[in-house]
C-alpha positions in Angstrom: -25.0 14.5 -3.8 -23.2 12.3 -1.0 -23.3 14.7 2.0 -22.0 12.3 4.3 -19.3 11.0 2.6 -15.8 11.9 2.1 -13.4 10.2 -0.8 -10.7 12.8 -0.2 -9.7 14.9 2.3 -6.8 17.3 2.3 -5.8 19.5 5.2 -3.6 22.5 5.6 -1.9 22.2 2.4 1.2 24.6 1.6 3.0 24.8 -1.8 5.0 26.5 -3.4 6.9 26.4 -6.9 10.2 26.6 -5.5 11.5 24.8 -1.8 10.4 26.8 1.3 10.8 29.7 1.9 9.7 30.1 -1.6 6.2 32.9 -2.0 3.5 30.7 -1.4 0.8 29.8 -4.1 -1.3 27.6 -1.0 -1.3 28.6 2.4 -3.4 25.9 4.4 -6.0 25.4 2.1 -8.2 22.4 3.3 -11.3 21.0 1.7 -13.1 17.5 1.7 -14.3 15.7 -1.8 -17.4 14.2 -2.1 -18.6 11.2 -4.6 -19.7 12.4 -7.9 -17.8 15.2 -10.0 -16.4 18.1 -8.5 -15.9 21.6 -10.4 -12.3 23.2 -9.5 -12.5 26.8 -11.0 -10.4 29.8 -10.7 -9.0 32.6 -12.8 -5.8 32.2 -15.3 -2.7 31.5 -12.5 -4.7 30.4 -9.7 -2.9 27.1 -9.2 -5.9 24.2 -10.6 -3.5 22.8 -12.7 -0.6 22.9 -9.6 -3.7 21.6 -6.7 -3.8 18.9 -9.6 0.0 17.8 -9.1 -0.5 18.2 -5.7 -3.4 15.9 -5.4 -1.9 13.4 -7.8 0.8 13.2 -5.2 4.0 14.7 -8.2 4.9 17.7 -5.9 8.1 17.0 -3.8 8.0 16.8 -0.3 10.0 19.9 0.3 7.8 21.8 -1.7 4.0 20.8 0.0 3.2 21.0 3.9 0.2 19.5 5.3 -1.3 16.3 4.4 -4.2 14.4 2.1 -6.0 11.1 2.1 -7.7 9.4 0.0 -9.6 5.9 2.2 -7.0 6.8 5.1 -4.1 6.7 3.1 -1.9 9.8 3.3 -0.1 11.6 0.7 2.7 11.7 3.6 3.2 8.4 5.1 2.7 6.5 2.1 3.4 7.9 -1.0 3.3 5.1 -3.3 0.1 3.6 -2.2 -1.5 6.6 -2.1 -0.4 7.3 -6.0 -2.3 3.9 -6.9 -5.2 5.2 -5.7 -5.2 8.4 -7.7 -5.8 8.3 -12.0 -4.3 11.2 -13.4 -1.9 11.9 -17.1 -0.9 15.4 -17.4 -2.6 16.5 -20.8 0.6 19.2 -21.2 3.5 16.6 -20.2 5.4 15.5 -23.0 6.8 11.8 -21.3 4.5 9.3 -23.8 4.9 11.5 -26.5 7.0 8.3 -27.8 4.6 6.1 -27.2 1.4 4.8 -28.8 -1.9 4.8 -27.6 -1.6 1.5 -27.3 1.5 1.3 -25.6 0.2 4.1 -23.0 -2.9 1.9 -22.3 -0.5 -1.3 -21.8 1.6 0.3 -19.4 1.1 3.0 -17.3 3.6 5.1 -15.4 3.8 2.4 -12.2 2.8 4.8 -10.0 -0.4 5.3 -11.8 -3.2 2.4 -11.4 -3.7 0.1 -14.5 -6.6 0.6 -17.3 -9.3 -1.8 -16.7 -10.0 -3.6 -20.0 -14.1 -3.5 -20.4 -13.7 0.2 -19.3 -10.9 1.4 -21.7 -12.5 -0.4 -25.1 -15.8 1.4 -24.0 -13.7 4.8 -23.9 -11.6 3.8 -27.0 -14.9 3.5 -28.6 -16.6 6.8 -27.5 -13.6 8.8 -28.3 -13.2 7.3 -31.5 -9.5 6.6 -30.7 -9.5 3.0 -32.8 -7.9 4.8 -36.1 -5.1 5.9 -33.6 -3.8 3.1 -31.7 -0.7 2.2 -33.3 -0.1 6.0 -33.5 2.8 7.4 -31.7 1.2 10.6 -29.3 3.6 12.9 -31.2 1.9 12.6 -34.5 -1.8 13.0 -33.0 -3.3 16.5 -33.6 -3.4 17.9 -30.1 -7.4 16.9 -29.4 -6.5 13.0 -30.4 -3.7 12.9 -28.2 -5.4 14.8 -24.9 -8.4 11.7 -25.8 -5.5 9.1 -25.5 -4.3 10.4 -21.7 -7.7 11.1 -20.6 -8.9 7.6 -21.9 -6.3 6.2 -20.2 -7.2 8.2 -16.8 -11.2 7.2 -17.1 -10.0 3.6 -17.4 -8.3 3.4 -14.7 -11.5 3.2 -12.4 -9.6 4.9 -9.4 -11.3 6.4 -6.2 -9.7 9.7 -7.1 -10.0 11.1 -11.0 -8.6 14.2 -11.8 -9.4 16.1 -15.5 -7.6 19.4 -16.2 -9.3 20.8 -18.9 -10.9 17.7 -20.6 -13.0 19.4 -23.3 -9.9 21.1 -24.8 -9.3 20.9 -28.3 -11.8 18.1 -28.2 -14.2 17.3 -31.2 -18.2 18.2 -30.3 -18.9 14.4 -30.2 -15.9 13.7 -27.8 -17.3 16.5 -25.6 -20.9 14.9 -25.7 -19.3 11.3 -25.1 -17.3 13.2 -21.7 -20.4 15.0 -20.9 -22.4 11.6 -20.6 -19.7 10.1 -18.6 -19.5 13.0 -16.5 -23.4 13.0 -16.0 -23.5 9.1 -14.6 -20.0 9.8 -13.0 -22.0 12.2 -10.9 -24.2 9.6 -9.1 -21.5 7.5 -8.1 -21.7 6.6 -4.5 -18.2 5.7 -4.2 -15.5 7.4 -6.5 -14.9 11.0 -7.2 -13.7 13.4 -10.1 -12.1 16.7 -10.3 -12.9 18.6 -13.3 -10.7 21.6 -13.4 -11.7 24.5 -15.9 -12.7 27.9 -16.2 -16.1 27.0 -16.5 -18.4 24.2 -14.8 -19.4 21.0 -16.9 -22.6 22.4 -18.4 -25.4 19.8 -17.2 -23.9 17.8 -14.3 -24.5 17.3 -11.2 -22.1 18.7 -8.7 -21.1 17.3 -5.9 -19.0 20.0 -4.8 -17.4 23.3 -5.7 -13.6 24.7 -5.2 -13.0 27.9 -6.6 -9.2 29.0 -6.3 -8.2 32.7 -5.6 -5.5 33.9 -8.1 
């Protein structure tokens, strides 16, 4: 664990679904991340998923009070160079479904930081994605194309990694390959992941826990 050190730090956050004075699914929540992997639980509802569009800075402004930062960057005053800080591919959204893998590793959304070459082949080759490259995502089975996004994310060697779900509909050596990662991601003195599930990574290390109320 890193005690001492924070990568991000968020403060007061509000959100809703809808622009203010929509009910409210946050109402100041604040919490500091750590290096290593951090476990975001909750029930069914609870917002992970919605702290996770939050944090990857794709809530609008008029839906979100407060503030984050990631190395003194806020979410506030600079949007875009906070977003470059901050590797996350919604597993659920449907914008590369169009695409390749290839294509999604070649160019990223802008906002989103590019895949570092030595890193991606090494999670191409753990997730056994090489059959699938030339593949457009809509004609992967559901597992293959949640290993493309997340390959993509792990590759992109950001301060600020979030997972929602990872292990879903992934094969048992997939999950063994992410539970390695995961376990020397957890010593890392400088970078941080968010694993959102219903459970905890079985074997890892936390660095910190954030369990949401539903």
């Amino acid at each position: 664990m890193h005690p001492t050190t924070t990568v991000l730090k968020a403060h007061g956050l509000v959100f809703s679904h809808a622009p203010f004075p929509a009910p409210l699914l946050f109402d100041r929540l604040s919490f500091a991340l750590a290096p290593g992997v951090t476990w975001l639980g909750g029930d069914e509802s609870s917002g992970k998923t919605s702290l996770l569009w939050l944090l990857a800075g794709t809530v609008p402004a008029a839906q979100m009070r407060g503030d984050v930062h990631i190395q003194g960057v806020g979410l506030q005053d600079d949007r875009p160079a906070y977003r470059q800080q901050v590797a996350w591919l919604d597993p659920q959204g449907t914008a590369f479904d169009q695409q390749t893998a290839r294509q999604v590793f070649a160019a990223p959304p802008p906002h989103h930081p590019p895949c570092h070459p030595g890193a991606l082949q090494a999670h191409v080759a753990g997730l056994s994605l090489e059959p699938h490259l030339d593949k457009a995502l809509f004609m992967l089975s559901s597992g293959t194309r949640r290993k493309v996004l997340l390959a993509a994310a792990l590759a992109a060697l950001a301060p600020v990694t979030l997972l929602d779900q990872p292990f879903m509909a992934l094969d048992r050596p997939s999950i063994d390959y992410l539970l390695r990662f995961l376990d020397e991601a957890s010593r890392h003195a400088s970078r941080t992941w968010l694993v959102a599930d219903y459970e905890a990574p079985p074997g890892i290390s936390l660095s910190g826990t954030l369990v949401l109320q539903g």
